[in-house]
N, CA, C and O atoms as a Tinker XYZ file with bonds, in Angstrom:
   344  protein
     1  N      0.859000   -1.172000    0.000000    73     2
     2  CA     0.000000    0.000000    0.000000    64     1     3
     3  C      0.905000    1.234000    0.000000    63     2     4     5
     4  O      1.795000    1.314000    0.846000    81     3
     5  N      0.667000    2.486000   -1.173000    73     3     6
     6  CA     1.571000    2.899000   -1.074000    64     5     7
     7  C      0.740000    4.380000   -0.147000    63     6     8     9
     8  O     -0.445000    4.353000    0.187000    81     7
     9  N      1.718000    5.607000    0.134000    73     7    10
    10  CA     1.309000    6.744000    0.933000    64     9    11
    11  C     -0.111000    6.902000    0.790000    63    10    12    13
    12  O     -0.925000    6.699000    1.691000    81    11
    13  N     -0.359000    7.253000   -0.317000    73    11    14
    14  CA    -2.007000    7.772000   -0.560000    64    13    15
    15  C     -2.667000    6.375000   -0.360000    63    14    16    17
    16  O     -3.803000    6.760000   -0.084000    81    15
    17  N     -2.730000    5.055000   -0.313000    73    15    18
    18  CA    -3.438000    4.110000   -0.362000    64    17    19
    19  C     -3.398000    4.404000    1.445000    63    18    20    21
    20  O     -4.412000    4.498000    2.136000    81    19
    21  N     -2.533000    4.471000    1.755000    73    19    22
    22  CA    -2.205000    4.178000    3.675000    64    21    23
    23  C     -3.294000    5.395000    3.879000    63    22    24    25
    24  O     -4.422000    5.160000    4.313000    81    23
    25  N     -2.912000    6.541000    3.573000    73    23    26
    26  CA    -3.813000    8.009000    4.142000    64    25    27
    27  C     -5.436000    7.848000    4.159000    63    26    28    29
    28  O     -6.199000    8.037000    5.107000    81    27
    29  N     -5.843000    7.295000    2.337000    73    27    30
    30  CA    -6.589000    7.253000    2.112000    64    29    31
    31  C     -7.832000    5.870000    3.424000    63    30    32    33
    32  O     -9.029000    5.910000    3.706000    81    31
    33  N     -6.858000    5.020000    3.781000    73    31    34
    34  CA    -7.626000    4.032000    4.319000    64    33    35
    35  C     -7.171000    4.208000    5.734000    63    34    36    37
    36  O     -7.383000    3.201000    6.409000    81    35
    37  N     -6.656000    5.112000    6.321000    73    35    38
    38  CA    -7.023000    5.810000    7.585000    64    37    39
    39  C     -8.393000    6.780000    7.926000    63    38    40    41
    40  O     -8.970000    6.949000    9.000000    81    39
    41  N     -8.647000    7.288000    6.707000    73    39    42
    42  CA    -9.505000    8.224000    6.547000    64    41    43
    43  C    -11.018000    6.965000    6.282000    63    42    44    45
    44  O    -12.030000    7.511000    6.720000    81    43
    45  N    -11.173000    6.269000    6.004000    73    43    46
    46  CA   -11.820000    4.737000    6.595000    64    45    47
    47  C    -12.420000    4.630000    7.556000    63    46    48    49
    48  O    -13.502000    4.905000    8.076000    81    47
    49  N    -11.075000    3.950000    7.789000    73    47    50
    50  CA   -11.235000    3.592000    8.924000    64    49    51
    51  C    -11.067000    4.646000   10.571000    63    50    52    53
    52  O    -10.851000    4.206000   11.700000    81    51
    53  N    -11.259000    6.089000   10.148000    73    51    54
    54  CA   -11.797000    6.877000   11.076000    64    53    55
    55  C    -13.024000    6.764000   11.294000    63    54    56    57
    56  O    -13.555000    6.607000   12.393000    81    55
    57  N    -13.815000    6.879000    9.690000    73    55    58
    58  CA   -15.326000    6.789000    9.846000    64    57    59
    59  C    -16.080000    5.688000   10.059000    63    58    60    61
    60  O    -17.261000    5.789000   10.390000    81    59
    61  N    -15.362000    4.305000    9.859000    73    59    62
    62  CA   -16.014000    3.249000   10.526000    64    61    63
    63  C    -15.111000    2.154000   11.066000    63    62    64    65
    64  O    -14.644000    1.147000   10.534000    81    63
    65  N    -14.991000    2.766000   12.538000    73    63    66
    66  CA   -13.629000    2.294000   13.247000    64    65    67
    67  C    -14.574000    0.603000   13.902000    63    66    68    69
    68  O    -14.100000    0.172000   14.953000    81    67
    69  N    -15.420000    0.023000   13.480000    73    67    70
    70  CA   -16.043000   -0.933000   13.870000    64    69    71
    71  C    -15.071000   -2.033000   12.839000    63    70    72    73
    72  O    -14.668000   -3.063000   13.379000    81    71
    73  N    -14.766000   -1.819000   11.578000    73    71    74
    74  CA   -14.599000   -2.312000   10.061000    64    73    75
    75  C    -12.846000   -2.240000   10.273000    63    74    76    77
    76  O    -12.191000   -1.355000   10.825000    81    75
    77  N    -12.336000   -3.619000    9.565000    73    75    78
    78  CA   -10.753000   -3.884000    9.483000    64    77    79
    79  C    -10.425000   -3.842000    8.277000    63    78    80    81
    80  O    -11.026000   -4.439000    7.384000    81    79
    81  N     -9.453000   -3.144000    8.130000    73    79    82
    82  CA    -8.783000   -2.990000    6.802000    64    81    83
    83  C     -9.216000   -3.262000    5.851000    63    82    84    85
    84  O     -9.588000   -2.542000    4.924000    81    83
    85  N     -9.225000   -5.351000    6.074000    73    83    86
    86  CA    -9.841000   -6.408000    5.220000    64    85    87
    87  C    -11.407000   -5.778000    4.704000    63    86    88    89
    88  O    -11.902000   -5.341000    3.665000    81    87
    89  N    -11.734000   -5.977000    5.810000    73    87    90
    90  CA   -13.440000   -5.252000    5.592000    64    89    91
    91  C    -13.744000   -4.118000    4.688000    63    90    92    93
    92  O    -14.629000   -4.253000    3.843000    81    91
    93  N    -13.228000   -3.257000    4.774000    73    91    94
    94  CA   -13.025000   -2.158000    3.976000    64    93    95
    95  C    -12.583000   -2.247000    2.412000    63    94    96    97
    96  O    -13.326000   -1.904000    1.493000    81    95
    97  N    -11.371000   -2.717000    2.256000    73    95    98
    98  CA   -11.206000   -3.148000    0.853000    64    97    99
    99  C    -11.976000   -4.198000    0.241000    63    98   100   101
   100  O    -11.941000   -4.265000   -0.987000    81    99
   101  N    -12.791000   -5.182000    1.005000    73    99   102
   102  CA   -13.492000   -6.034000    0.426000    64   101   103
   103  C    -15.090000   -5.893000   -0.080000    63   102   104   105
   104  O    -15.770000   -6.635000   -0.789000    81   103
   105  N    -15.427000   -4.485000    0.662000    73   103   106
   106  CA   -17.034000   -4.203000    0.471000    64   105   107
   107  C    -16.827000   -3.980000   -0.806000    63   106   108   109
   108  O    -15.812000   -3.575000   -1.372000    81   107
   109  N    -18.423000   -4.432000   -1.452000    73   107   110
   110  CA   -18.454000   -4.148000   -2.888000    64   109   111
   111  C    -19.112000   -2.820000   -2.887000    63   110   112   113
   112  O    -19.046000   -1.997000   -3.800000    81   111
   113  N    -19.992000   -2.649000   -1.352000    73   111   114
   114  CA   -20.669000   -1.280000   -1.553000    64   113   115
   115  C    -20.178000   -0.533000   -0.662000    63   114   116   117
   116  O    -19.042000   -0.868000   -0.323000    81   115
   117  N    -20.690000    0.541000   -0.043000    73   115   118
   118  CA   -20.744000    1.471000    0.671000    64   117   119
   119  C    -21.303000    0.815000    1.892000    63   118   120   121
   120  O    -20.684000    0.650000    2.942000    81   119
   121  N    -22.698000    0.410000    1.619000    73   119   122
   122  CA   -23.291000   -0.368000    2.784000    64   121   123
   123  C    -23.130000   -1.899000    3.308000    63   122   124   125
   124  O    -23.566000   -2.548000    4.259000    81   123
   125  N    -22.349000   -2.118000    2.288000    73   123   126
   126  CA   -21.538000   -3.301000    2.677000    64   125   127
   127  C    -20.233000   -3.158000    3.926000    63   126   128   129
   128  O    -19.625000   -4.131000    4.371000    81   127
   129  N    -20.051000   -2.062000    4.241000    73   127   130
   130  CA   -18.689000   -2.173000    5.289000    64   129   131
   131  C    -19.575000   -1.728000    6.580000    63   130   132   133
   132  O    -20.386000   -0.844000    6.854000    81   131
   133  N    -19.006000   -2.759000    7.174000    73   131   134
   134  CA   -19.625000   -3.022000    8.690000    64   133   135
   135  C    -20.067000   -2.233000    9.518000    63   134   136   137
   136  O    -19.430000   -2.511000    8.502000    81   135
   137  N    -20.366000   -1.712000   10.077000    73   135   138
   138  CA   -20.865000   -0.362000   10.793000    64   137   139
   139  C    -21.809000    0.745000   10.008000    63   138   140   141
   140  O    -22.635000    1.488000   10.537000    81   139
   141  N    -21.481000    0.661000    8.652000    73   139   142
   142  CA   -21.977000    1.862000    7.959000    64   141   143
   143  C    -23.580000    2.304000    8.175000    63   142   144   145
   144  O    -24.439000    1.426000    8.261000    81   143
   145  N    -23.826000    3.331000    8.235000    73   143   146
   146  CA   -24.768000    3.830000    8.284000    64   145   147
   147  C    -24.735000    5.309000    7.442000    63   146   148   149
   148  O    -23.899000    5.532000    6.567000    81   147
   149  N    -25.723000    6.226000    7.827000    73   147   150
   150  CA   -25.814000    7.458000    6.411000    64   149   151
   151  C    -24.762000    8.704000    7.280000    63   150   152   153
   152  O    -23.988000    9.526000    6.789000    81   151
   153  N    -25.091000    8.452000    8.646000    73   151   154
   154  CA   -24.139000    9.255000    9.729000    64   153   155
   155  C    -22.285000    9.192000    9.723000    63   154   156   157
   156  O    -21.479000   10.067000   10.040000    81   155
   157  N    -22.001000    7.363000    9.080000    73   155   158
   158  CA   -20.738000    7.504000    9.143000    64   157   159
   159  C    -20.631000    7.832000    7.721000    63   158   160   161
   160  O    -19.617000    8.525000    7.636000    81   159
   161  N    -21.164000    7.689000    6.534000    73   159   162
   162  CA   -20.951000    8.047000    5.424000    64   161   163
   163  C    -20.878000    9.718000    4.938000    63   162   164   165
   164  O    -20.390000   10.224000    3.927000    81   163
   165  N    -21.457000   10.221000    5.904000    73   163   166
   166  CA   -21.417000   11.812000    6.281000    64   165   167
   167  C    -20.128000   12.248000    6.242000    63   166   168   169
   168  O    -19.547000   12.986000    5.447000    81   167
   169  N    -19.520000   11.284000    7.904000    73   167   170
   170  CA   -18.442000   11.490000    8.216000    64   169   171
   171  C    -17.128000   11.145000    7.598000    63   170   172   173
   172  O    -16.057000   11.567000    8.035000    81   171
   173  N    -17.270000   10.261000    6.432000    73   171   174
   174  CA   -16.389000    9.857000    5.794000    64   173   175
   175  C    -16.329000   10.987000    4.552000    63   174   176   177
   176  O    -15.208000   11.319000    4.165000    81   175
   177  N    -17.214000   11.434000    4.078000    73   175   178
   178  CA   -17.240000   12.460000    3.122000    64   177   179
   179  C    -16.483000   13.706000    3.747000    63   178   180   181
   180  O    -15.726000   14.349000    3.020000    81   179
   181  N    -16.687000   14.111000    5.246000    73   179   182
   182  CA   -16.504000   15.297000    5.970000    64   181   183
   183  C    -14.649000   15.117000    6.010000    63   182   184   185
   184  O    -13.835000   15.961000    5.637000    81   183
   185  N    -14.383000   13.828000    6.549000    73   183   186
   186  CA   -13.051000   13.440000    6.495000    64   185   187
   187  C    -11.897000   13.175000    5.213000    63   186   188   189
   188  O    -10.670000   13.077000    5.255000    81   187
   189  N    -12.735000   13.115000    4.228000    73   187   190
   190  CA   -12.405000   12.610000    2.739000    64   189   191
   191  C    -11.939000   14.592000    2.143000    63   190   192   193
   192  O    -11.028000   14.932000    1.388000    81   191
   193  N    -13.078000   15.571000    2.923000    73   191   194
   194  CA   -12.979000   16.544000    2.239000    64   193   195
   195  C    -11.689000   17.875000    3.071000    63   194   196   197
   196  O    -11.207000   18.919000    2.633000    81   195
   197  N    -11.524000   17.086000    4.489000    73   195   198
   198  CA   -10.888000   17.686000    5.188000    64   197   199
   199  C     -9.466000   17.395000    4.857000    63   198   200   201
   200  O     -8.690000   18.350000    4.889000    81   199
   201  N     -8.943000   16.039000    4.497000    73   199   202
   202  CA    -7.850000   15.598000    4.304000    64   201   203
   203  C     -7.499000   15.647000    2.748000    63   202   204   205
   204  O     -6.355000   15.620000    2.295000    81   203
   205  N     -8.431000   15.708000    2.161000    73   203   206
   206  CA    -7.934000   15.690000    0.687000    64   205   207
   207  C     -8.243000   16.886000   -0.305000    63   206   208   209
   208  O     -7.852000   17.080000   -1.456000    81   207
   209  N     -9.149000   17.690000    0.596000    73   207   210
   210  CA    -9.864000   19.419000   -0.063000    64   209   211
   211  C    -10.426000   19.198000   -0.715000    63   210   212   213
   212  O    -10.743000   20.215000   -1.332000    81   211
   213  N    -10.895000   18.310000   -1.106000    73   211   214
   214  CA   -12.540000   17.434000   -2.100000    64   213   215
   215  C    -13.919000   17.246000   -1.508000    63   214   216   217
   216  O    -14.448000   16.868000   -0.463000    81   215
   217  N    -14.123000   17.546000   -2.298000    73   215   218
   218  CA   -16.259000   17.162000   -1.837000    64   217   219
   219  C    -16.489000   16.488000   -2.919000    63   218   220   221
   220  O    -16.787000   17.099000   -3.946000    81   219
   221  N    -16.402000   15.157000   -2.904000    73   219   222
   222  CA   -16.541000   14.132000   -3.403000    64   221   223
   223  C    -18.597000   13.879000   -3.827000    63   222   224   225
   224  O    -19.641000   13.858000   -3.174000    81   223
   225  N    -18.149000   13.726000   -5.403000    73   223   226
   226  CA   -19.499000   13.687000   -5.892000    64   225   227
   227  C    -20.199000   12.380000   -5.065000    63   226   228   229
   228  O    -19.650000   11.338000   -5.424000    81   227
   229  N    -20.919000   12.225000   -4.380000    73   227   230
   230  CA   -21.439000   10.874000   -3.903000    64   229   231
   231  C    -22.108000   10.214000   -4.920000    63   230   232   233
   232  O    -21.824000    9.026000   -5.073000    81   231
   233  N    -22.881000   10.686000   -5.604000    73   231   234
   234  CA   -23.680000    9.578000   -6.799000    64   233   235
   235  C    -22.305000    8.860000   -7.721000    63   234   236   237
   236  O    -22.254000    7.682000   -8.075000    81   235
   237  N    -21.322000    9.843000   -7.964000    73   235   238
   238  CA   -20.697000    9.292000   -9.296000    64   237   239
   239  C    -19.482000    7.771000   -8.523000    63   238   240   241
   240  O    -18.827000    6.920000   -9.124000    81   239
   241  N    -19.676000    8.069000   -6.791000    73   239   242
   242  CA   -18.679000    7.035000   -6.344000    64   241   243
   243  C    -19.688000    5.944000   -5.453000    63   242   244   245
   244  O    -19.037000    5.164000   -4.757000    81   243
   245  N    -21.181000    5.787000   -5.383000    73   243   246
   246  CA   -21.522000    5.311000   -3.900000    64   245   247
   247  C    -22.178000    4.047000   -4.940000    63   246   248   249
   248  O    -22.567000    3.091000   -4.270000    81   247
   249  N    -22.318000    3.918000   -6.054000    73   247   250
   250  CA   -22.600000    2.510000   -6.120000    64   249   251
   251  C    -21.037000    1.396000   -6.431000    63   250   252   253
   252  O    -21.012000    0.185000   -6.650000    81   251
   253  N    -20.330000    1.999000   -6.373000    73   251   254
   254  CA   -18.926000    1.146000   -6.635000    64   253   255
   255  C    -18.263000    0.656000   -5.608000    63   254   256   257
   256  O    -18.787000    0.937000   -4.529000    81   255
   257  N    -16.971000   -0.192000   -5.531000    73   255   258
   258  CA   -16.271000   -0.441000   -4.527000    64   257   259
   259  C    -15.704000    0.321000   -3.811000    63   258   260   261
   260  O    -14.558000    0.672000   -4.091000    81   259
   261  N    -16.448000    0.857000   -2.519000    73   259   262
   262  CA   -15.580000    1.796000   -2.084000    64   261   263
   263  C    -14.732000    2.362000   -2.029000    63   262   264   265
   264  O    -14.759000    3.502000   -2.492000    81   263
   265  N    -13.324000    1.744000   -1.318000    73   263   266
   266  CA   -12.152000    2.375000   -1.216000    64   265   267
   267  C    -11.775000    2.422000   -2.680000    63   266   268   269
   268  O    -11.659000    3.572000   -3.102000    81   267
   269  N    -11.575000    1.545000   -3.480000    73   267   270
   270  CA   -11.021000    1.761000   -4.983000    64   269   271
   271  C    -11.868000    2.688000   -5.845000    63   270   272   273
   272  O    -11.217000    3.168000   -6.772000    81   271
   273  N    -13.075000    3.050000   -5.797000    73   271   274
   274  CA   -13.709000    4.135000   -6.320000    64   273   275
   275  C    -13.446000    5.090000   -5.689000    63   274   276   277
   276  O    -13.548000    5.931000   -6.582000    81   275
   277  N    -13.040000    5.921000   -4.366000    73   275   278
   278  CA   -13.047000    7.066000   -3.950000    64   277   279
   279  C    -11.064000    6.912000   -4.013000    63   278   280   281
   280  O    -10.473000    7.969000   -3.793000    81   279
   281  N    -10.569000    6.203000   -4.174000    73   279   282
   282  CA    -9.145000    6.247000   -4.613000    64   281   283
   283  C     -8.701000    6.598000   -6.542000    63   282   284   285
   284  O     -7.779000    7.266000   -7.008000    81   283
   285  N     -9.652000    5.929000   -7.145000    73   283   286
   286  CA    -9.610000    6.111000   -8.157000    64   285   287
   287  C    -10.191000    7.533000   -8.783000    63   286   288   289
   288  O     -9.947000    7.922000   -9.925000    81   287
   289  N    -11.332000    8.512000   -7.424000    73   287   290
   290  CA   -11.973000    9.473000   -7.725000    64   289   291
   291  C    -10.673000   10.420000   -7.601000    63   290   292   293
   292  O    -10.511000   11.231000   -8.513000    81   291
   293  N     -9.794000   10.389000   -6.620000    73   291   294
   294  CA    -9.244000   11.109000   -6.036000    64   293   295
   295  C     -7.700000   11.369000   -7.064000    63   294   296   297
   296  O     -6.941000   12.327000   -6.917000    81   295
   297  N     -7.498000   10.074000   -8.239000    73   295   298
   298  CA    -6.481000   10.212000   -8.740000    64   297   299
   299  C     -6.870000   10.814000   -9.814000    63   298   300   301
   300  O     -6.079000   11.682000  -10.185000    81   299
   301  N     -7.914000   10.662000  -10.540000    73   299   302
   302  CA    -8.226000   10.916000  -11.785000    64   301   303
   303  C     -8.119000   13.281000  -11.363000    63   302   304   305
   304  O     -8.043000   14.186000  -12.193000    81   303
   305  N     -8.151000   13.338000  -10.355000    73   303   306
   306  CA    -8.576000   14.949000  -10.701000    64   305   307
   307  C     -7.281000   15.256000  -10.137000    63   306   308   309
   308  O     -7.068000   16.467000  -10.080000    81   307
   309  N     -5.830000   14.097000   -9.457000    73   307   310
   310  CA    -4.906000   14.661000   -9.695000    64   309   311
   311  C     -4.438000   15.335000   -8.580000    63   310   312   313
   312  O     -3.429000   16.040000   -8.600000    81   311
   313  N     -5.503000   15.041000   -7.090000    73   311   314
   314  CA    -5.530000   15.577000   -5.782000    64   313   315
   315  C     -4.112000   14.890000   -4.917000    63   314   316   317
   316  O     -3.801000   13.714000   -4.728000    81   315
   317  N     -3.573000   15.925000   -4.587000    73   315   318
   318  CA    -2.828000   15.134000   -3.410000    64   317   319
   319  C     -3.117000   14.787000   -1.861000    63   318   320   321
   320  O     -3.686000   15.842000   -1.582000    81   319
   321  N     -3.126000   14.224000   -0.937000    73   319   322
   322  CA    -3.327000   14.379000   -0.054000    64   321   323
   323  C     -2.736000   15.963000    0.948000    63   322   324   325
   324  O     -1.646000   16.433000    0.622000    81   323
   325  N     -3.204000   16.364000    1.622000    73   323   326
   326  CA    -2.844000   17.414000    2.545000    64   325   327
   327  C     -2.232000   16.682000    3.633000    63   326   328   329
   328  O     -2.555000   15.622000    4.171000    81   327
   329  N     -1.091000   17.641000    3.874000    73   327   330
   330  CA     0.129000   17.217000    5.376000    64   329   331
   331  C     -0.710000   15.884000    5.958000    63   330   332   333
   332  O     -1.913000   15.782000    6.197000    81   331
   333  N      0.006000   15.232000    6.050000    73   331   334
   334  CA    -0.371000   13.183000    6.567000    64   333   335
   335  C     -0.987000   14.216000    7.687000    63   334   336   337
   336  O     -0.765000   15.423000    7.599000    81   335
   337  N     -1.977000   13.513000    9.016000    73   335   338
   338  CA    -1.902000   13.674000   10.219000    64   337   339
   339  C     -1.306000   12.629000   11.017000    63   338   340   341
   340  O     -1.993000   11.677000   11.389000    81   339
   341  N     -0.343000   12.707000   11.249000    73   339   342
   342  CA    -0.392000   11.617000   12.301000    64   341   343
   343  C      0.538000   10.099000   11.115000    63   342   344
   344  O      0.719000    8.975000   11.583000    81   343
């Protein structure tokens, strides 16, 4: 996993700290990763936009595989991540 794959799946697993790594890369949906609800999907957008300065279209990424659709959203426009936290 390289920097942006690591950042990107901290930012995850902030918003659904119930869900393991595994879990996360394996959902086919959104509502497929364990905990999810519309509250952590909020928070994952809120965290997605804080760490990466994106407001991520939700229709064009929420029927796909999660992490690889909002990784693949995030490369195509060329975004870098902002200062790691932590």
């Amino acid at each position: 996993m390289d920097d942006r794959d690591d950042h990107l799946m901290r930012c995850f697993a902030s918003a659904f700290p119930s869900a393991t790594r595994d879990e996360i890369r394996a959902a086919k949906t959104f509502d497929a990763i364990p905990g999810w609800d519309s509250l952590r999907m909020v928070n994952l957008l809120a965290v997605l936009d804080d760490e990466f300065g994106i407001q991520i279209d939700l229709p064009e990424v929420l029927d796909l595989e999660p992490f690889d659709a909002v990784k693949r959203y995030l490369s195509e426009r060329g975004l870098p991540a902002k200062e790691l936290n932590g």
